[in-house]
C-alpha positions as CSV (number, residue, x, y, z in Angstrom):
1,X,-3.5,-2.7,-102.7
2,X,-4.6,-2.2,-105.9
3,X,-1.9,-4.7,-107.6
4,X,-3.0,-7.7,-105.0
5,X,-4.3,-9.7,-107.8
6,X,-7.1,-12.2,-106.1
7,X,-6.9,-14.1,-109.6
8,X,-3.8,-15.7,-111.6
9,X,-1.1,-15.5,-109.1
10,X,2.1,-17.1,-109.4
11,X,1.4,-19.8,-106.9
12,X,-2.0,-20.5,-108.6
13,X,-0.1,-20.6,-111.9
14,X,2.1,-23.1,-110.6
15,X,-0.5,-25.3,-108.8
16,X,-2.6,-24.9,-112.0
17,X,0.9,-26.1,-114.3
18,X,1.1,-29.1,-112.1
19,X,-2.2,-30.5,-111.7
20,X,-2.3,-30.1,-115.5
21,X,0.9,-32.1,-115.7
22,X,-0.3,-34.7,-113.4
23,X,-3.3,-35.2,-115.8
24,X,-6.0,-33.7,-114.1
25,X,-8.2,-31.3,-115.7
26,X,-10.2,-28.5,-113.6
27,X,-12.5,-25.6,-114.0
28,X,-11.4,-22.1,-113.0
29,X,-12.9,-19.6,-110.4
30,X,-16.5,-21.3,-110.3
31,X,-18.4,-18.3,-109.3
32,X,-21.6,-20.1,-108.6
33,X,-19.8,-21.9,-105.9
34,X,-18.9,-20.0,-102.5
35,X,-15.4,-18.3,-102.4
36,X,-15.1,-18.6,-106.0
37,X,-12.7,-21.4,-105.5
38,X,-9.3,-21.4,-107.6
39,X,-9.2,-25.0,-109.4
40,X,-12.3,-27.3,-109.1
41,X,-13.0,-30.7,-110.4
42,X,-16.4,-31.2,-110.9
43,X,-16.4,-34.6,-112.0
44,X,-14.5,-35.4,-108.7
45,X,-16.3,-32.8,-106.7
46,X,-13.4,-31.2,-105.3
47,X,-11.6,-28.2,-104.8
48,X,-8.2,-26.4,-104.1
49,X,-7.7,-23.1,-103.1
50,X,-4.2,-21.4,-103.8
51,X,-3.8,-18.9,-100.2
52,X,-1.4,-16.2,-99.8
53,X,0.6,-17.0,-96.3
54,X,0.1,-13.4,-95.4
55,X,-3.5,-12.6,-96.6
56,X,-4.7,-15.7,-95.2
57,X,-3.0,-15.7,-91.9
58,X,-0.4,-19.2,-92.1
59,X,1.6,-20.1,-89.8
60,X,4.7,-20.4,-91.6
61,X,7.5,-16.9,-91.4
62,X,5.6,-15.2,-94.0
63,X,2.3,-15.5,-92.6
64,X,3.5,-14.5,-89.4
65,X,4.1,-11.3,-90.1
66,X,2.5,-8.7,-89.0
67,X,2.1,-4.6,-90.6
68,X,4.1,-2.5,-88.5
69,X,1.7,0.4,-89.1
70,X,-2.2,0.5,-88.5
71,X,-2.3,-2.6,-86.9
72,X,-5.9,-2.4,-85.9
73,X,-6.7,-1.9,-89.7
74,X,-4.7,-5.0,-90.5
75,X,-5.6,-7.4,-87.9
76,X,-9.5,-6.8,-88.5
77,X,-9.0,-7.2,-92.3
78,X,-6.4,-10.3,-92.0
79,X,-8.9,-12.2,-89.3
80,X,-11.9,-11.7,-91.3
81,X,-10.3,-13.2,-94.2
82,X,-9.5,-16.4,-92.0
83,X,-13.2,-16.0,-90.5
84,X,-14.5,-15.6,-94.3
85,X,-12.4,-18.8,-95.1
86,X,-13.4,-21.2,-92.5
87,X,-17.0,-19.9,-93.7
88,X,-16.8,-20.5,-97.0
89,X,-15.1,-24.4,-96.6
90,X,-18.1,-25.4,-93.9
91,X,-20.5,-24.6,-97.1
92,X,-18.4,-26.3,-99.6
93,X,-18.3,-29.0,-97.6
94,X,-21.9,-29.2,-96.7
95,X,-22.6,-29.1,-100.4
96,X,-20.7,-32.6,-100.5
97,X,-17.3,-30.8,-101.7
98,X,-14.0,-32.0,-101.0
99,X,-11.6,-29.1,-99.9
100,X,-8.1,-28.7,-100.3
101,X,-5.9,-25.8,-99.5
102,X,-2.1,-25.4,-100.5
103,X,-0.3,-22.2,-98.7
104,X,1.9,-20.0,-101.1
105,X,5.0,-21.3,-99.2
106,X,4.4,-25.0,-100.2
107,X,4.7,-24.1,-104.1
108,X,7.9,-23.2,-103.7
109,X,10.5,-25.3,-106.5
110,X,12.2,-27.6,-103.5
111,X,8.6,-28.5,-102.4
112,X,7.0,-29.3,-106.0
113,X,7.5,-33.4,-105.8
114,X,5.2,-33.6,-102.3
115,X,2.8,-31.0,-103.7
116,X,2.4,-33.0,-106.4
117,X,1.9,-36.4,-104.0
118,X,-0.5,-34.0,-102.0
119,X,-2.7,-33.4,-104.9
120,X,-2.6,-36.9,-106.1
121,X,-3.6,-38.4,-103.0
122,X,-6.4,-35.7,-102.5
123,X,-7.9,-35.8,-106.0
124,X,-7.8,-39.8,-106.2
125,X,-9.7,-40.3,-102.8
126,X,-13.1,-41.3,-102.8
């Protein structure tokens, strides 16, 4: 587990590559802000996380999947991360944030035109 990087994945890279394309500019990793969120624009107050589909439980085939061995390892860890997540966006959102999250799976090269309508949509709302 020691390679799981939590920081600078390759979805994050490409959300990060995007929302830079699209004009936006962000901070990184805020860690005065719970969950130490990915990319957050502070003049629009709001945020995006980048989720794994299998750390953070999707629903797509990825996320689905479950470890074949020590399952009562995995299925704590994997449901306190989704616990820990719905945690951490109540605050955020409490504190007057705006929360996004984009799934691993929906970064993917065929998808990168809605993404990019996603973020747009999210980060010009009031």
């Amino acid at each position: 587990m020691r390679q799981v990087r939590s920081e600078n994945t390759k979805p994050e890279l490409i959300v990060r590559k995007l929302a830079h394309r699209l004009g936006y500019r962000f901070r990184l990793h805020r860690r005065d802000l719970p969950g130490k969120p990915d990319l957050v624009f502070p003049g629009r107050r709001k945020i995006i996380f980048v989720h794994g589909c299998f750390w953070h439980q999707h629903s797509c085939k990825r996320g689905a999947r479950k470890p074949s061995t020590r399952t009562e390892y995995w299925s704590a860890k994997l449901d306190k991360n989704v616990a820990r997540d719905k945690a951490v966006i109540r605050k955020l959102r409490a504190m007057g944030w705006g929360v996004m999250i984009i799934w691993e799976c929906q970064t993917n090269p065929a998808k990168i035109n809605r993404l990019a309508g996603r973020i747009t949509r999210f980060l010009d709302k009031t």
